[in-house]
N, CA, C and O atoms as a CHARMM CRD file, in Angstrom:
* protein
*
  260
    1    1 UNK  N     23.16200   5.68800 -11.88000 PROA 1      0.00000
    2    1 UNK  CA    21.76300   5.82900 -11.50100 PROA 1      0.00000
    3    1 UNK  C     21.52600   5.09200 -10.18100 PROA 1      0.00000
    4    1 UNK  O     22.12700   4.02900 -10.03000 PROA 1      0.00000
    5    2 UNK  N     20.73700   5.52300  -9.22500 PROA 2      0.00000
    6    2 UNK  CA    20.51400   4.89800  -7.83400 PROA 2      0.00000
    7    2 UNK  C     19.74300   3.65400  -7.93100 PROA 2      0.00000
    8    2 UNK  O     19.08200   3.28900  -8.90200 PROA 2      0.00000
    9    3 UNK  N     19.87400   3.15300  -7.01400 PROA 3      0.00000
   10    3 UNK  CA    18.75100   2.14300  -6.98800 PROA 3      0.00000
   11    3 UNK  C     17.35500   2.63300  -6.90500 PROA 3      0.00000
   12    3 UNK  O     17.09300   3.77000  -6.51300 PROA 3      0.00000
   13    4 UNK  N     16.18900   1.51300  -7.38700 PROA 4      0.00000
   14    4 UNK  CA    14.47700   2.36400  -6.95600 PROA 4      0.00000
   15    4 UNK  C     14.36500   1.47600  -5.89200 PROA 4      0.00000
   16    4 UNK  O     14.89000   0.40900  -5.57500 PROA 4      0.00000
   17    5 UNK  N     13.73900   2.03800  -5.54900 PROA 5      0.00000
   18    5 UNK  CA    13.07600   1.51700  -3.81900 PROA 5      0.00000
   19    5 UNK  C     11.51500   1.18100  -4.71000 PROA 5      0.00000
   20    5 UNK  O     10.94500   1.78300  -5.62100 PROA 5      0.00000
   21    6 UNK  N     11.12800  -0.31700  -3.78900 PROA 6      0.00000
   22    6 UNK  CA     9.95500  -0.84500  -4.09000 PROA 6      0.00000
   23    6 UNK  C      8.81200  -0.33600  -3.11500 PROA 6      0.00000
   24    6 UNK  O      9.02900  -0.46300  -1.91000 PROA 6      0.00000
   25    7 UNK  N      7.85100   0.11700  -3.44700 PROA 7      0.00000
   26    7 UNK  CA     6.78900   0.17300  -2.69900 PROA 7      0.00000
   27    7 UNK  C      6.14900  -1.05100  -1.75600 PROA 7      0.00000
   28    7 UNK  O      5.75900  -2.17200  -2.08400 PROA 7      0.00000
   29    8 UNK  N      6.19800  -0.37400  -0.42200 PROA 8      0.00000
   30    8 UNK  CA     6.38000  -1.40500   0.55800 PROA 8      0.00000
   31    8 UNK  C      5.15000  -1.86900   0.70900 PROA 8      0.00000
   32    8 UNK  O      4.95900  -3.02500   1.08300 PROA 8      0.00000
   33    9 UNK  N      3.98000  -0.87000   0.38700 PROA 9      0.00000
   34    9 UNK  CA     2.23500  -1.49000  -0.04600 PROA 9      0.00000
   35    9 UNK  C      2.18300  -2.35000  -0.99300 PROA 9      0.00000
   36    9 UNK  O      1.80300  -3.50400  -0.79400 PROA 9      0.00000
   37   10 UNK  N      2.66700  -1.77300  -2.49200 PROA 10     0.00000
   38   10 UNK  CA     2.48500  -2.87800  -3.05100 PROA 10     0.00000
   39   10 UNK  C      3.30900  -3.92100  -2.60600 PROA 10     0.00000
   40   10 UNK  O      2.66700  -4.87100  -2.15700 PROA 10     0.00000
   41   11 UNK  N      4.11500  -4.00400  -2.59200 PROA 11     0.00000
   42   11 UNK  CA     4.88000  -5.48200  -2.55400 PROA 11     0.00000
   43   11 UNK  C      3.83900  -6.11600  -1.34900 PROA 11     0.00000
   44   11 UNK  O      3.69300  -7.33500  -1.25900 PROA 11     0.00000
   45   12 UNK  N      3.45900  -5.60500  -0.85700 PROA 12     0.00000
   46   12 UNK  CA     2.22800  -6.63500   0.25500 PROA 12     0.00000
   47   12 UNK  C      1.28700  -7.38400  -0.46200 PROA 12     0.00000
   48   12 UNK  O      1.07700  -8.58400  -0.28700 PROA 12     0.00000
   49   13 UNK  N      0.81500  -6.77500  -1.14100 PROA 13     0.00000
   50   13 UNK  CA    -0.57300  -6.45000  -1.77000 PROA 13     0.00000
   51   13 UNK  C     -0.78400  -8.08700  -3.49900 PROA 13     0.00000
   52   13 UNK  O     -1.51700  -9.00900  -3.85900 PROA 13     0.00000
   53   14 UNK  N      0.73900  -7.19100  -3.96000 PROA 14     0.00000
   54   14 UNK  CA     0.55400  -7.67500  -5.51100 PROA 14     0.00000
   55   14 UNK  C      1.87800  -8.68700  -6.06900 PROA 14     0.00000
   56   14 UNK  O      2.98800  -8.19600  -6.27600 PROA 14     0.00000
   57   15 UNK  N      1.64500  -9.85900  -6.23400 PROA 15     0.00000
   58   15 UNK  CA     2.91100 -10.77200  -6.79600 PROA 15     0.00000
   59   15 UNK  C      2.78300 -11.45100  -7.93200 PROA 15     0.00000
   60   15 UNK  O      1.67000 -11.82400  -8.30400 PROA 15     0.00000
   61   16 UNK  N      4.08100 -11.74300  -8.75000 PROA 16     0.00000
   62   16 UNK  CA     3.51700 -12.17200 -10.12000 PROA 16     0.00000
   63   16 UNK  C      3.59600 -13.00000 -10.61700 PROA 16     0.00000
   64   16 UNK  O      4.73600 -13.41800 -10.41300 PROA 16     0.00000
   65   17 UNK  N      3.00100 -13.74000 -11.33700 PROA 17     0.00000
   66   17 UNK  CA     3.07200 -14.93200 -12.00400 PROA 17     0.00000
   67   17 UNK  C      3.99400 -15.44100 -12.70700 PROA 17     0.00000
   68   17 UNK  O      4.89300 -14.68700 -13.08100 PROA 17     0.00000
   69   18 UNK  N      4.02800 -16.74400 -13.05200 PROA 18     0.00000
   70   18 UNK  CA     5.24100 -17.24300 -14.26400 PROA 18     0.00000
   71   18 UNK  C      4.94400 -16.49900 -15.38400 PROA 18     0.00000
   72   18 UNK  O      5.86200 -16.12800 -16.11500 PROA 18     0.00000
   73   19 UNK  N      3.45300 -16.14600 -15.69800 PROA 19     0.00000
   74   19 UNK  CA     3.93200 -15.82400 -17.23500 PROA 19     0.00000
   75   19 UNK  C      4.01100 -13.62300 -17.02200 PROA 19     0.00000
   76   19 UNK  O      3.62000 -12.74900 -17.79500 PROA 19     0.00000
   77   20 UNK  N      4.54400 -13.54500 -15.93500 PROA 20     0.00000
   78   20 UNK  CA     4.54500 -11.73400 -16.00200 PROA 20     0.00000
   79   20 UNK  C      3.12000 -11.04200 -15.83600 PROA 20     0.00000
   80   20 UNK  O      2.91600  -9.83100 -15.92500 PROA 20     0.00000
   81   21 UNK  N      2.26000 -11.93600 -15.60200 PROA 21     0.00000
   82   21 UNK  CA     0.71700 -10.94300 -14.95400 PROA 21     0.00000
   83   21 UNK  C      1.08900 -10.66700 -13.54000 PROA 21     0.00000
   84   21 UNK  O      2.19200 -10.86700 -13.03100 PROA 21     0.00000
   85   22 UNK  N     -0.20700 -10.07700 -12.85100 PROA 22     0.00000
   86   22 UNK  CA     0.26400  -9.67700 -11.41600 PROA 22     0.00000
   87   22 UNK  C     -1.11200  -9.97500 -10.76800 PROA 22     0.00000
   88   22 UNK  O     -2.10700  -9.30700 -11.05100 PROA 22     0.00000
   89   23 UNK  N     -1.12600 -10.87200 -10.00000 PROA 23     0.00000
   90   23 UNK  CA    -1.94700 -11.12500  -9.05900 PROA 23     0.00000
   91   23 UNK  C     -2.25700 -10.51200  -7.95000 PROA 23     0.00000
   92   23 UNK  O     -1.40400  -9.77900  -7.45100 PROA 23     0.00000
   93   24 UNK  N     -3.52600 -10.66500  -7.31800 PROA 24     0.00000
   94   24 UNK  CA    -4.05600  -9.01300  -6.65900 PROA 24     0.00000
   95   24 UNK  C     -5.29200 -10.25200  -5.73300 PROA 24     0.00000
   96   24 UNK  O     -5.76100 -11.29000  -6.20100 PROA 24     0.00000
   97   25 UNK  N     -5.51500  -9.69200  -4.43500 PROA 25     0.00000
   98   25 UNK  CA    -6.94500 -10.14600  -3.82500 PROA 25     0.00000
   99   25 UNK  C     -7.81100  -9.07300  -4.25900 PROA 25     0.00000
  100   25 UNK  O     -7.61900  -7.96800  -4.76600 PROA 25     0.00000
  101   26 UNK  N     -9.21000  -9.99300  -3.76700 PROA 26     0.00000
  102   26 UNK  CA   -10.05900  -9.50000  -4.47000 PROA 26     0.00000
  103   26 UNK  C    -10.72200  -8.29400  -2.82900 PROA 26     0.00000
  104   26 UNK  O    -10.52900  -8.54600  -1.63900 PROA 26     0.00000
  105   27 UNK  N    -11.32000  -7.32200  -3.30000 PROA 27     0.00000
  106   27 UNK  CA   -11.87600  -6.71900  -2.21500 PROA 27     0.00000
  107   27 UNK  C    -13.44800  -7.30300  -1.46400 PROA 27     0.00000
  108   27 UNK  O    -13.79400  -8.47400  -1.62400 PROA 27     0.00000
  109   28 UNK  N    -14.12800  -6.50900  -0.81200 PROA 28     0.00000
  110   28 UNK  CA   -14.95200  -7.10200  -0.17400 PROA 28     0.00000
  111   28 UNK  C    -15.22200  -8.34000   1.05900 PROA 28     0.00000
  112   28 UNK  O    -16.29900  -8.76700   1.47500 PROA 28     0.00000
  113   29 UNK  N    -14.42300  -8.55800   1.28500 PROA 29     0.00000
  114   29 UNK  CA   -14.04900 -10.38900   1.79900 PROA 29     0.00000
  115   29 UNK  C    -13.92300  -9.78600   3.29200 PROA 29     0.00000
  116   29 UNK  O    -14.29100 -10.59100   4.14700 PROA 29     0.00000
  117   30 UNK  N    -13.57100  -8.79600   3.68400 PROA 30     0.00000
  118   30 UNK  CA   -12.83900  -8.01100   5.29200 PROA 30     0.00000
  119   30 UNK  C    -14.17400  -8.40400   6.13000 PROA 30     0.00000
  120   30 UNK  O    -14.06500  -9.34500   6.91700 PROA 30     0.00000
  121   31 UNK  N    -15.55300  -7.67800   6.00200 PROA 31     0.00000
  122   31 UNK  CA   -16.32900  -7.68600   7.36400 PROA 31     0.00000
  123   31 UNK  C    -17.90200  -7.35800   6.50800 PROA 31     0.00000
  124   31 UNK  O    -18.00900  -6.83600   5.39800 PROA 31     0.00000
  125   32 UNK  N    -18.82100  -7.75300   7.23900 PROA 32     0.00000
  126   32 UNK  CA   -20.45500  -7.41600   7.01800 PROA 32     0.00000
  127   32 UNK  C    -20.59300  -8.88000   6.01100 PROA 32     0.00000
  128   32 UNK  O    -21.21000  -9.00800   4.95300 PROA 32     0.00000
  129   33 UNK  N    -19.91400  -9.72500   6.64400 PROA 33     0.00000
  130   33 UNK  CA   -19.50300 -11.10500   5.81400 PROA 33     0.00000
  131   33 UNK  C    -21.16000 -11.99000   5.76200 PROA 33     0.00000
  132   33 UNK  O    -21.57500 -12.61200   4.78500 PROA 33     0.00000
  133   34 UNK  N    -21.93600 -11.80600   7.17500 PROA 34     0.00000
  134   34 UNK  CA   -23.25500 -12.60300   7.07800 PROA 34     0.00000
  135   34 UNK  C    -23.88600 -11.96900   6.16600 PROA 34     0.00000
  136   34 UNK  O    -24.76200 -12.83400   6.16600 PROA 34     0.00000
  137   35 UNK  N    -24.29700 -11.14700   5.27500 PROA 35     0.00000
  138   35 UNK  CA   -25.29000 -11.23700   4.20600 PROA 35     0.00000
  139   35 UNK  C    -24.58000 -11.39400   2.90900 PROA 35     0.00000
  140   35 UNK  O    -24.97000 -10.94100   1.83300 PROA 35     0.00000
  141   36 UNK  N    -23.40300 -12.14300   3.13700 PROA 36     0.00000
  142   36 UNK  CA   -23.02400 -12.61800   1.92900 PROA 36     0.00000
  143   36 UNK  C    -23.27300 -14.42500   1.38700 PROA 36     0.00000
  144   36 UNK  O    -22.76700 -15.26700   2.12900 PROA 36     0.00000
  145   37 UNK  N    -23.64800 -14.67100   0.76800 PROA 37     0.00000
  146   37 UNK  CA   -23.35700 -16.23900   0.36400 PROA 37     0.00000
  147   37 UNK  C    -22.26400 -16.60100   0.50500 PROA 37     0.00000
  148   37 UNK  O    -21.32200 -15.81400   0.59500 PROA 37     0.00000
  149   38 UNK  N    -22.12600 -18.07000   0.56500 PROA 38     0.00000
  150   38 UNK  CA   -20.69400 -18.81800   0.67600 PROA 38     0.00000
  151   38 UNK  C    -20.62000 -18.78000  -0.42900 PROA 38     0.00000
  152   38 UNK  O    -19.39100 -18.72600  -0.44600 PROA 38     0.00000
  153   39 UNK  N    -20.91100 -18.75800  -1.55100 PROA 39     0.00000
  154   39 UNK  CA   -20.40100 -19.00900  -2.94700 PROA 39     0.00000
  155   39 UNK  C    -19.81700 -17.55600  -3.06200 PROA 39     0.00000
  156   39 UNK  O    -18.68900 -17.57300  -3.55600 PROA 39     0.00000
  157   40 UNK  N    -20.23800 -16.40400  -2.76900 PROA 40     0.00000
  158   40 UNK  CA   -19.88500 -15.46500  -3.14300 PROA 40     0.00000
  159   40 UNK  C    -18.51200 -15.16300  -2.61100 PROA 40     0.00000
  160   40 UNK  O    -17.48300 -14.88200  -3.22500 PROA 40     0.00000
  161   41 UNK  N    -18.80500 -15.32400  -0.95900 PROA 41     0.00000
  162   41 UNK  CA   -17.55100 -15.35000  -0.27700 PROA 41     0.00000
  163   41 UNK  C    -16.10900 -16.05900  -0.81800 PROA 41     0.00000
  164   41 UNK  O    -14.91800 -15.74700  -0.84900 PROA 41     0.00000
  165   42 UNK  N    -16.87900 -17.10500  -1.18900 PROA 42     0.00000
  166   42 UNK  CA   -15.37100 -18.11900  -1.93900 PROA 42     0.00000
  167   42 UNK  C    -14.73500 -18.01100  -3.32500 PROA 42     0.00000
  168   42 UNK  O    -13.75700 -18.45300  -3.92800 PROA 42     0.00000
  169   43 UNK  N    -15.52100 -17.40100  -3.48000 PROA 43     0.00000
  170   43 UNK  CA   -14.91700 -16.20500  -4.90000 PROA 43     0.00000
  171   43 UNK  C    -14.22100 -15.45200  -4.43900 PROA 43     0.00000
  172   43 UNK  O    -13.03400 -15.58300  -4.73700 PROA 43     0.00000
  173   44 UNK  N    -14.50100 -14.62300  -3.75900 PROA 44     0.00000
  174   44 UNK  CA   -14.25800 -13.37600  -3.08100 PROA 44     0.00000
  175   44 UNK  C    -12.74300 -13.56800  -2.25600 PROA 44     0.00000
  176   44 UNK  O    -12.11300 -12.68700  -1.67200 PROA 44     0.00000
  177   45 UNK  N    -12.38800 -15.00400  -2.41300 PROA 45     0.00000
  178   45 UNK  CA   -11.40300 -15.63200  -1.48400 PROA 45     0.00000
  179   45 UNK  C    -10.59900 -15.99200  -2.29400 PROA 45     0.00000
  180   45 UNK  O     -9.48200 -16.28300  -1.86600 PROA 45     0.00000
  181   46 UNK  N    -10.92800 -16.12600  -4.06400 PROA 46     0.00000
  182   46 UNK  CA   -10.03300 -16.94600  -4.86900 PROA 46     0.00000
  183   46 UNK  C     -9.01400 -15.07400  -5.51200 PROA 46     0.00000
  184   46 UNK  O     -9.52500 -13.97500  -5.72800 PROA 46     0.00000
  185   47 UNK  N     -7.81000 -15.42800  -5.59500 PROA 47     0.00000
  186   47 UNK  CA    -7.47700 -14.38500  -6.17400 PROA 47     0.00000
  187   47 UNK  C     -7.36700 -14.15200  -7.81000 PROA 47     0.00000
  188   47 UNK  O     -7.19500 -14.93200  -8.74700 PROA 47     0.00000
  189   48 UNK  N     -7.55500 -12.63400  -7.71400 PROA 48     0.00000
  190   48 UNK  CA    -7.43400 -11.70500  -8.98100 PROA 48     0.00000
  191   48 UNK  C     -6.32100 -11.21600  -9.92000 PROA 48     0.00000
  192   48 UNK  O     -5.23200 -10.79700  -9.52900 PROA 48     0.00000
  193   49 UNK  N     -6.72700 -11.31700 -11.24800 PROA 49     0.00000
  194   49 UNK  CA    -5.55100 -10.77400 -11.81100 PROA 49     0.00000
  195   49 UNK  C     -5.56300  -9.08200 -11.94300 PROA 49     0.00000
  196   49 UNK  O     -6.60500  -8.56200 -12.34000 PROA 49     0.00000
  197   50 UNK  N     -4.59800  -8.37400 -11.66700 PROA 50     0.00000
  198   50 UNK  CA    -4.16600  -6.71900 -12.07300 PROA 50     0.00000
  199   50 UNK  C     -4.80600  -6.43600 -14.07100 PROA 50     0.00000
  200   50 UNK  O     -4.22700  -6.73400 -15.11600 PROA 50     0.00000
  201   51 UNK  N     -6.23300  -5.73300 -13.83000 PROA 51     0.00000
  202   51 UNK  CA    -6.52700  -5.40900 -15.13300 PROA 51     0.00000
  203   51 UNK  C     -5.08300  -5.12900 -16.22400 PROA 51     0.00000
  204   51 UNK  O     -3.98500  -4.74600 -15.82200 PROA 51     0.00000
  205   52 UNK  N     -5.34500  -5.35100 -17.26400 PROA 52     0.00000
  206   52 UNK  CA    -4.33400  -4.89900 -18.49300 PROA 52     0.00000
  207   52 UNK  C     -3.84400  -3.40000 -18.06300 PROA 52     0.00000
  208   52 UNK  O     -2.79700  -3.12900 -17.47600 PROA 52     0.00000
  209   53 UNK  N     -4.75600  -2.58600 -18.45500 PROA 53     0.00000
  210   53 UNK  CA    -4.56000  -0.70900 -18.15800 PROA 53     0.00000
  211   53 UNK  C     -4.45100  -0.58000 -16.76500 PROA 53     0.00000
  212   53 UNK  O     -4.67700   0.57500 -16.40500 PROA 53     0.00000
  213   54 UNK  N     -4.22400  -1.24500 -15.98500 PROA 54     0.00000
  214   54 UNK  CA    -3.27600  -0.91200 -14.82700 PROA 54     0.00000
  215   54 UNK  C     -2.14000  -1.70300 -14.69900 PROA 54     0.00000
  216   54 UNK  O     -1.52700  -1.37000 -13.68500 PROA 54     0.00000
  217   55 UNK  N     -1.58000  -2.64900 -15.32800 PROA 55     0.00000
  218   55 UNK  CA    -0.40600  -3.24300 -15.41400 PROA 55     0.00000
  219   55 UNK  C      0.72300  -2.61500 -14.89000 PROA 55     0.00000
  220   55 UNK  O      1.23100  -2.72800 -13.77500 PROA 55     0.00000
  221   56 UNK  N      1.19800  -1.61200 -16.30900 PROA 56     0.00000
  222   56 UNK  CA     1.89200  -0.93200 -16.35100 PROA 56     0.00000
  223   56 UNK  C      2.52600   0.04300 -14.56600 PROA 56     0.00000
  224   56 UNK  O      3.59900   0.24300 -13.99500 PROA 56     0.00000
  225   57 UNK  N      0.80500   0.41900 -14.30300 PROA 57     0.00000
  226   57 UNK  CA     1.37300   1.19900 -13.19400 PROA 57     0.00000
  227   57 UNK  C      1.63600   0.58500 -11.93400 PROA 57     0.00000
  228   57 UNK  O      2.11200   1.31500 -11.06500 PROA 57     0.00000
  229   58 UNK  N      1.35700  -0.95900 -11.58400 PROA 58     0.00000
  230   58 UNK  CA     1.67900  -1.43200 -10.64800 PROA 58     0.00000
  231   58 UNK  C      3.09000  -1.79900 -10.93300 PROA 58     0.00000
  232   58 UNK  O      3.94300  -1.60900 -10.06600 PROA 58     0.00000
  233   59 UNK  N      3.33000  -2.20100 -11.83500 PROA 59     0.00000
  234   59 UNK  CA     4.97000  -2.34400 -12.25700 PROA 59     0.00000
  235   59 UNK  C      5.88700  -1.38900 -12.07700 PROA 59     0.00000
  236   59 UNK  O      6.69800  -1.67100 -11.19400 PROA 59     0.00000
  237   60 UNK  N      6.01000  -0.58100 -12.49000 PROA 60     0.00000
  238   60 UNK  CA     6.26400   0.40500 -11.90200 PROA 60     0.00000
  239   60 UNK  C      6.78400   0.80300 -10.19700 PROA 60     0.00000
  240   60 UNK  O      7.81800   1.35000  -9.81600 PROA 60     0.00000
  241   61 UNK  N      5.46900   0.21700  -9.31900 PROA 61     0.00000
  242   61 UNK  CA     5.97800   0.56800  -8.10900 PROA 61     0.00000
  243   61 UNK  C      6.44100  -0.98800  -7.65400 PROA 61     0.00000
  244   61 UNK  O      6.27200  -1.28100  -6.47100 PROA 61     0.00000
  245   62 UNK  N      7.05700  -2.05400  -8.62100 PROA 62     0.00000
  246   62 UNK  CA     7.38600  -3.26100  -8.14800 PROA 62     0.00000
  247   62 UNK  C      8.47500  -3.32700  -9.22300 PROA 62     0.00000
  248   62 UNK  O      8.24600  -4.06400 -10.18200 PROA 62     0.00000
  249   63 UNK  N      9.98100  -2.44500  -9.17500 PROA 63     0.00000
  250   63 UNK  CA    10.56600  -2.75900 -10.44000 PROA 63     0.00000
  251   63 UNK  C     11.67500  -3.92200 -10.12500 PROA 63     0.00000
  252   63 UNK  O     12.51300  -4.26900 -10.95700 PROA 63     0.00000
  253   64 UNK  N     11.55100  -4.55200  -8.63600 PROA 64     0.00000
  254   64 UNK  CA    12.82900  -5.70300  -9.06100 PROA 64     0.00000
  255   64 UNK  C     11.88000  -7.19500  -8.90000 PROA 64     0.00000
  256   64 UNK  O     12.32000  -8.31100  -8.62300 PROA 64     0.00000
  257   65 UNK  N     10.35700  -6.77200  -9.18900 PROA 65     0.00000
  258   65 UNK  CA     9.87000  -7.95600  -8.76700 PROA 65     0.00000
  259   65 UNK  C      9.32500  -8.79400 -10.08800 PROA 65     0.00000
  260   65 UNK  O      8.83200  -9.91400  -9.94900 PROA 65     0.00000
């Protein structure tokens, strides 16, 4: 069987934790930043975990990671 080639987006994008979740930024944070709060912004800055029901499919395009 060949090797899989990793998706070169995700692997930018999504990396995973010690215990096998997959960490993700959060969207919104890029631009039209003044009518946001700093509290919101700094959320917006802390990163996200990959929902459960998409797990699977980001794994998938990350299989040696």
């Amino acid at each position: 069987m060949p090797k899989l080639k990793t998706h070169r987006g995700a692997a930018k994008r999504f990396k995973k934790t010690g215990t096998g979740k997959i960490k993700r930024a959060k969207a919104f944070k890029n631009h039209i930043l003044t009518k946001k709060s700093a509290k919101r912004k700094h959320n917006l800055a802390l990163s996200g975990l990959v929902d459960v029901s998409d797990q699977a499919r980001v794994e998938k395009l990350l299989p040696y990671d």
